[in-house]
C-alpha positions in Angstrom: 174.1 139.7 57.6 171.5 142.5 57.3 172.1 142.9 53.8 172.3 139.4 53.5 168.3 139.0 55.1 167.3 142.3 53.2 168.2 140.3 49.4 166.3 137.2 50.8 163.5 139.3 51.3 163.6 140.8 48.4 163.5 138.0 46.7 160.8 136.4 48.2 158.7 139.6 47.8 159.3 139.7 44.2 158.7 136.2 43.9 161.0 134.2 44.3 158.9 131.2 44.9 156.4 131.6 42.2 157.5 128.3 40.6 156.7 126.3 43.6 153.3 127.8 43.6 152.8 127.7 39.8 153.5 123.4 40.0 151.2 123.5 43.2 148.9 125.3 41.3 149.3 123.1 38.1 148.7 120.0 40.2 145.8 121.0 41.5 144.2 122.0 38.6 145.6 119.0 36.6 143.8 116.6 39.3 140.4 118.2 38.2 141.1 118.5 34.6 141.4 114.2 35.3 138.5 114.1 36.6 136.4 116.3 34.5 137.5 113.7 31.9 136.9 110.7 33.8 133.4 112.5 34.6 132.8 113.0 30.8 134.0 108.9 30.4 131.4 107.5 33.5 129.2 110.0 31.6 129.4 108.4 28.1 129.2 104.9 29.3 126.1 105.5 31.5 124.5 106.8 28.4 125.4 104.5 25.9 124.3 101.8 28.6 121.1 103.8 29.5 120.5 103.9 25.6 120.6 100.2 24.4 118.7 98.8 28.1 115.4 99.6 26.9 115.4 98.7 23.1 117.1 95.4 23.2 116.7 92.2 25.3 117.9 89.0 26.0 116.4 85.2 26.5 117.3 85.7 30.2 115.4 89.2 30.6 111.8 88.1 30.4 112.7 84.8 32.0 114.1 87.3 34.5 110.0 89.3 34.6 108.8 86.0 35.3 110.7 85.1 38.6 110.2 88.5 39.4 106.2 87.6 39.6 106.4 84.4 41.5 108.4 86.4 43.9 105.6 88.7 44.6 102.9 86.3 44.4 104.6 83.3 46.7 107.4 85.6 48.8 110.1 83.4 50.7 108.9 79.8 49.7 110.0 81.2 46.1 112.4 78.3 45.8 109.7 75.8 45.6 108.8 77.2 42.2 112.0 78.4 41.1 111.9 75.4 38.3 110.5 77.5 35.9 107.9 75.2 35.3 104.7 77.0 36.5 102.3 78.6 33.4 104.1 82.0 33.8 107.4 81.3 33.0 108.2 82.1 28.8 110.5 79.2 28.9 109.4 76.1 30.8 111.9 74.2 33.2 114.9 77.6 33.1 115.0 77.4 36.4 116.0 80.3 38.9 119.9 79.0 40.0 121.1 81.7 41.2 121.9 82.8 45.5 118.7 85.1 46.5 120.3 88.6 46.2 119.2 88.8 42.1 116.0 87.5 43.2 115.9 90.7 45.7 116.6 93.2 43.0 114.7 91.4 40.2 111.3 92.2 43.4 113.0 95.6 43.2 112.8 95.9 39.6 109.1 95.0 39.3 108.2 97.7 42.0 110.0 100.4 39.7 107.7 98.5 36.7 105.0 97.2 37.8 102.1 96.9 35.3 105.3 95.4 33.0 104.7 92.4 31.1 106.6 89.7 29.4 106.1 86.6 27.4 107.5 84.7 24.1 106.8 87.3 22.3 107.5 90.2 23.7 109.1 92.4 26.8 108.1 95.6 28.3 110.7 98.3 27.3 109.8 99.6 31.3 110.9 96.3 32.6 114.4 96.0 29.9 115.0 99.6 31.6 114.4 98.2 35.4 116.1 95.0 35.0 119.4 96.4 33.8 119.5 99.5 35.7 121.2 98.2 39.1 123.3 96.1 36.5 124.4 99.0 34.4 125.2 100.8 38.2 127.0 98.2 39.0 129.4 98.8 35.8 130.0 102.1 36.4 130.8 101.7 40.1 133.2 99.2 38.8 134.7 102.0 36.9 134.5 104.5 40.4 136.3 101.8 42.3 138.9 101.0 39.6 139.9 105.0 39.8 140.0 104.8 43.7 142.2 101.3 43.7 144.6 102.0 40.8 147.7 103.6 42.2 150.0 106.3 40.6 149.2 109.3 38.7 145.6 110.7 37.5 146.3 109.3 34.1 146.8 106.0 35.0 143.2 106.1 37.2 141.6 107.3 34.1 143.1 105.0 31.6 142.1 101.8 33.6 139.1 102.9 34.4 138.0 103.7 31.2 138.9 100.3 29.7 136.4 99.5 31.9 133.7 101.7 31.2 133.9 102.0 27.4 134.9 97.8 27.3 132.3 96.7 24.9 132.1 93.2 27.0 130.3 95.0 29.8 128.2 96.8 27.8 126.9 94.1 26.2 125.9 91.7 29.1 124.6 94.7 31.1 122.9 96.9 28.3 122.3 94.6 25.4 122.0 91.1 26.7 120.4 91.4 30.1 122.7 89.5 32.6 124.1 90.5 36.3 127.3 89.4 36.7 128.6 92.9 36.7 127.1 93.3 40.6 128.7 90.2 41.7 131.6 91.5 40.3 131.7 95.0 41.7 131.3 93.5 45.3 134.1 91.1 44.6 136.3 93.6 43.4 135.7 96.4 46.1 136.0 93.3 48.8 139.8 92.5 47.0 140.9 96.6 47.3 139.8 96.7 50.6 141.5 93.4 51.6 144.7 95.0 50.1 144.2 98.3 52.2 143.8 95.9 55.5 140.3 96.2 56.0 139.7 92.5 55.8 136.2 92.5 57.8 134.4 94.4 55.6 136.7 93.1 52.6 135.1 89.3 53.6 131.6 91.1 54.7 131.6 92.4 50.7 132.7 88.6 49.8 130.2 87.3 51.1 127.6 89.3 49.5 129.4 88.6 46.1 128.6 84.7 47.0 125.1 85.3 47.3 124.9 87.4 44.0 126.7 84.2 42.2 127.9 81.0 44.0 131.1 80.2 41.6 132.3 83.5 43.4 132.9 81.5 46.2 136.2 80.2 44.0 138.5 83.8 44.1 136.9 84.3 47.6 138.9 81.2 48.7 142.1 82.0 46.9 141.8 85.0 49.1 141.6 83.6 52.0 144.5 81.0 51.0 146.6 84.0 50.3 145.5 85.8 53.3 146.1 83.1 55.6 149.8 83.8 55.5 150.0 87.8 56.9 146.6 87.6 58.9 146.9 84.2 60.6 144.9 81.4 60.7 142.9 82.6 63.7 141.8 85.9 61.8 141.2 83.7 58.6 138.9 81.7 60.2 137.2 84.6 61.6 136.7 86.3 58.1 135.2 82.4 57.1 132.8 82.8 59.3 132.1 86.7 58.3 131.5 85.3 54.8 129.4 82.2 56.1 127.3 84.8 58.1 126.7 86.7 55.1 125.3 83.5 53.3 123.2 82.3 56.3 121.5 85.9 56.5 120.1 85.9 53.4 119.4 82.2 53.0 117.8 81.4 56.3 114.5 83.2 55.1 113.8 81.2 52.3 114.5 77.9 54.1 112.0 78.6 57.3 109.2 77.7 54.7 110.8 74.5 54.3 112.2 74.3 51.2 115.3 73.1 51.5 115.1 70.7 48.5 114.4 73.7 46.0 116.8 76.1 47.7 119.7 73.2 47.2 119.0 72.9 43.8 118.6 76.3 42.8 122.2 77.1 44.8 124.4 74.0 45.0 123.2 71.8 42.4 122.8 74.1 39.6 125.0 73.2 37.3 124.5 71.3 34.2 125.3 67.8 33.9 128.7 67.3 31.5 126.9 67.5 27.7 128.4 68.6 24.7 128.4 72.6 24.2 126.0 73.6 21.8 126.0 76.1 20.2 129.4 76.7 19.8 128.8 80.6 20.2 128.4 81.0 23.5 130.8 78.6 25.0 133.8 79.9 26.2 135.8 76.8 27.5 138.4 75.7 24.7 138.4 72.6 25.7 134.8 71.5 25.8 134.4 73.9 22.7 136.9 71.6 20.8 135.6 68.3 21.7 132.3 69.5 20.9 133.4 70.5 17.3 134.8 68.0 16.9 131.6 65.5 17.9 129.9 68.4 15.4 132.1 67.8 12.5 133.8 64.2 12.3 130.8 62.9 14.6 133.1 61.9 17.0 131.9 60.4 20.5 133.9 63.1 22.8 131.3 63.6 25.5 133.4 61.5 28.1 136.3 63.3 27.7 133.8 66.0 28.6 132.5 64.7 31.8 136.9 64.8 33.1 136.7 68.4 33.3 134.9 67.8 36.6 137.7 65.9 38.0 140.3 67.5 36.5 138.4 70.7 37.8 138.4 69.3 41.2 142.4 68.9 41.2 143.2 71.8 39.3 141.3 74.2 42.2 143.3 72.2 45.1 146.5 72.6 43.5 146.0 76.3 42.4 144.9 76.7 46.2 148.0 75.0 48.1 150.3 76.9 45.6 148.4 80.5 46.1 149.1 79.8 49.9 152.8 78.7 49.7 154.0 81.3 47.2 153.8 85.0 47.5 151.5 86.6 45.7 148.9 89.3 46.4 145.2 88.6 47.6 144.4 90.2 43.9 146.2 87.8 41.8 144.7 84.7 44.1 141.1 86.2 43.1 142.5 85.9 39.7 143.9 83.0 39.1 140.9 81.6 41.4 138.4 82.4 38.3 140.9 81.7 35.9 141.4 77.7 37.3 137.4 77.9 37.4 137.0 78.9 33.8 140.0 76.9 32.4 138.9 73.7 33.3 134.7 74.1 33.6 133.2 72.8 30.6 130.2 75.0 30.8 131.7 78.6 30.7 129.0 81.4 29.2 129.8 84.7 27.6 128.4 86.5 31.3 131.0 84.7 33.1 133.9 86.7 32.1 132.6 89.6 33.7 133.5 88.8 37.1 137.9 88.7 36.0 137.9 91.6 33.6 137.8 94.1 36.3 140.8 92.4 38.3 142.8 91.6 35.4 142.5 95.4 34.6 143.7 96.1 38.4 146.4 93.3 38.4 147.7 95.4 35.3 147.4 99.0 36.9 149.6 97.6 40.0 152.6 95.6 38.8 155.4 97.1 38.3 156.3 93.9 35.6 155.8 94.4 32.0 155.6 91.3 31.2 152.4 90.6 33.4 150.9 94.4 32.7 150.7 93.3 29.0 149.3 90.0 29.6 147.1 91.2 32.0 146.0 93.7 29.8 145.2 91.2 26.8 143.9 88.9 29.1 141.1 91.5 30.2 140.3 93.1 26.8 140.1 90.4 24.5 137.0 89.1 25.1 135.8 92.0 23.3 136.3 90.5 20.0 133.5 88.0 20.4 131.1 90.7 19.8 132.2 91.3 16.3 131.6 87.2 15.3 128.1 87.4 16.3 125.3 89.5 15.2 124.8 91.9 18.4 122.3 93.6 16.1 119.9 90.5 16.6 119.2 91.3 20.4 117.2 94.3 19.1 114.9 93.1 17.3 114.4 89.7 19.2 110.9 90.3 20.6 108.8 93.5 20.2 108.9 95.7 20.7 111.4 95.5 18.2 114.0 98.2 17.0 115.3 96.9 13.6 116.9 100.7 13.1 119.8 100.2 15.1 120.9 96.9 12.6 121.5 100.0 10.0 123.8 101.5 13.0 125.4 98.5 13.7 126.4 97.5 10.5 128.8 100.4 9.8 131.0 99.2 13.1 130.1 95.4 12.2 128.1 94.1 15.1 126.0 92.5 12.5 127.8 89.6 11.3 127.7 85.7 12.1 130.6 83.9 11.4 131.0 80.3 11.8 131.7 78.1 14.1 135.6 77.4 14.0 135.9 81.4 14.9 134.0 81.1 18.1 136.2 77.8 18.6 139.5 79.5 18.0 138.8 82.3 20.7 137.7 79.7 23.0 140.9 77.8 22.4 143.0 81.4 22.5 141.5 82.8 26.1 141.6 79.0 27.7 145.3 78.7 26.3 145.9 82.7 27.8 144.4 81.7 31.1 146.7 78.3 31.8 149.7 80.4 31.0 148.7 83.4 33.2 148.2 81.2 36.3 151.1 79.2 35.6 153.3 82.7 35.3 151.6 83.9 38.4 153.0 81.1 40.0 157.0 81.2 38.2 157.5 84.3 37.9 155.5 86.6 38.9 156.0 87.2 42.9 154.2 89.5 45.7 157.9 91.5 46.9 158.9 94.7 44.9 156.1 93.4 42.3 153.3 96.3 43.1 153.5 100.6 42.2 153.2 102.1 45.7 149.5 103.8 45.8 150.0 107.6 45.4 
């Protein structure tokens, strides 16, 4: 037995265990080797976001300036001239539609800029850079809290977050273009990952504040609750309601003390549109209001009733998609997708901007299934709204108003951001993402269940 303990010491003194330590080692220098990459990646898309925010600009980002100013000048009875039809405004009657938490950064933004100016003509490169600079955060926390959420190894963090960083959609509408869905996003998606983890106060606390950065968020944060009804009960559901509802009365109760009620409702709930045909083409991204405009384009066709169904059809599509998301099992991440999805498929006004708010959660419903046929749909489902970019002339948002940048068309036209093909392109993509989104929410539905359907997080 002594010699026995005296050749186990041994060994250990000579190192016996050295391989043990060597993969202990290697693991903790391999988790910092990921995230001196995934350093380098936020690093790369901060700059090439940083770089494009003050030389380009879209029709929203001066519009954007002049809200900014009424703000200032008229505080929290804003929503009384929030019709865009006072002197200042470059384009008379855009109105301000949007919950007041934009408004609140856009007052923000002019304090960081505040001898900016903007008109018809031109926009103040200091107030592109101030306008899109909580945006472009709000990207690349989307990236930070898509390496925190997605489970397994380091590599798998890294890859998902990246295709979120370094996905050209985002950088367009944040950088190029000048819109802020990206921080509606990033609150919906923290508020789904902590739902998951069981934090659902704060999950429905960051709902809430997504609401109020864009009302049709209000759509996933409902499937949520549907979803959630069925583990938390309907007493803690209703609690959470009233979480979110707290959230919304918070920040609109200040602007309707000055009585304006009548501007606040029309900014908020009645928004929208009335049903019209979607011209142009471009930048509508519903297939089937894209198709029955083309076709009114091309044959002259009178399709503009068929139009006015999708509200309807909307209407039934959401209740449906609702009583199913409670009655089957699935996760409080694919309700908040399908949610938006239903939204999407079936509203006949759908801009480029919208498609922020799923491409994060499509990228996370693909990082967490274990099944390969929804990782690749998923996947497909989040990235191809890229392509858009190369149909239209990205090159033209640079040299819109002055100042104006025409050196970066030479740039752009080696990777082909410059072109402008026709109509029947932008159609087809319509028609391809619409047709993608009915067959992911139906296959959420068949097929693809809650039980044994997730990675364990690591």
């Amino acid at each position: 037995m002594v010699g026995l303990r005296g050749i186990l010491k041994k060994r250990r003194d000579n190192g016996a265990d050295t391989p043990m330590k060597l993969k202990f080692h290697w693991s903790q220098i391999s988790n910092k080797v990921y995230l001196g990459v995934f350093a380098v990646v936020l690093a790369a898309a901060a700059y090439f976001r940083f770089w494009a925010a003050p030389l380009s600009t879209g029709v929203d980002v001066p519009q954007f300036w002049a809200f900014a100013k009424v703000f200032q000048q008229h505080g929290l009875d804003f929503y009384r001239y929030a019709g865009g039809n006072l002197d200042i405004f470059p384009t008379k009657g855009w109105g301000f539609v949007y919950p007041p938490i934009w408004l609140l950064i856009l007052r923000l933004a002019l304090l960081a800029a505040p001898h900016s100016s903007a008109s018809v003509y031109m926009v103040d490169s200091s107030w592109r850079l101030a306008m899109k600079t909580p945006v472009i955060a709000a990207d690349l926390a989307i990236g930070c809290l898509l390496y925190w959420a997605v489970p397994g190894p380091k590599w798998r963090k890294l890859l998902f977050a990246s295709l979120w960083l370094l996905h050209p959609t985002s950088w367009y509408n944040s950088a190029v273009f000048g819109q802020f869905d990206a921080i509606a996003a990033a609150f919906l998606l923290a508020s789904v990952i902590l739902l998951q983890k069981g934090r659902d106060r704060l999950a429905f606390l960051l709902a809430g504040l997504a609401v109020m950065t864009k009302q049709h968020t209000i759509i996933p944060v409902a499937f949520m609750l549907a979803v959630s009804a069925r583990n938390l009960g309907w007493r803690r559901i209703w609690s959470d309601c009233a979480i979110v509802a707290g959230v919304v009365l918070v920040f609109s109760i200040p602007f309707l003390i000055t009585g304006a009620f009548g501007g606040y409702a029309r900014s908020i709930i009645l928004a929208g549109q009335a049903p019209d045909y979607q011209e142009p083409i471009m930048y509508a991204f519903n297939g089937g209001a894209s198709l029955l405009t083309y076709l009114h384009m091309v044959f002259g066709w009178g399709t503009k009733i068929y139009i006015t169904l999708s509200i309807p059809l909307l209407a039934l599509a959401l209740l449906a998609a609702l009583f199913f998301s409670y009655k089957r099992s699935i996760t409080p991440l694919q309700g908040a997708l399908i949610g938006f999805l239903v939204f999407l498929s079936f509203m006949y006004r759908v801009n480029y901007q919208y498609l922020i708010i799923y491409i994060p959660l499509a990228l996370l419903a693909a990082a967490q299934t274990r099944l390969r046929g929804e990782r690749i749909m998923a996947i497909i489902v989040a990235m191809l709204p890229a392509v858009w970019l190369w149909f239209f002339n990205v090159s033209f948002w640079f040299y819109y108003l002055s100042p104006s940048h025409d050196w970066v068309v030479k740039i752009f036209a080696h990777i082909g951001l410059t072109h402008q093909l026709p109509d029947y392109a932008f159609l087809t993509l319509a028609l391809v993402l619409t047709c993608l989104f009915l067959a992911y929410i139906v296959l959420t539905f068949v097929r693809w269940k809650k039980k044994n359907a997730l990675l364990p997080e690591q």
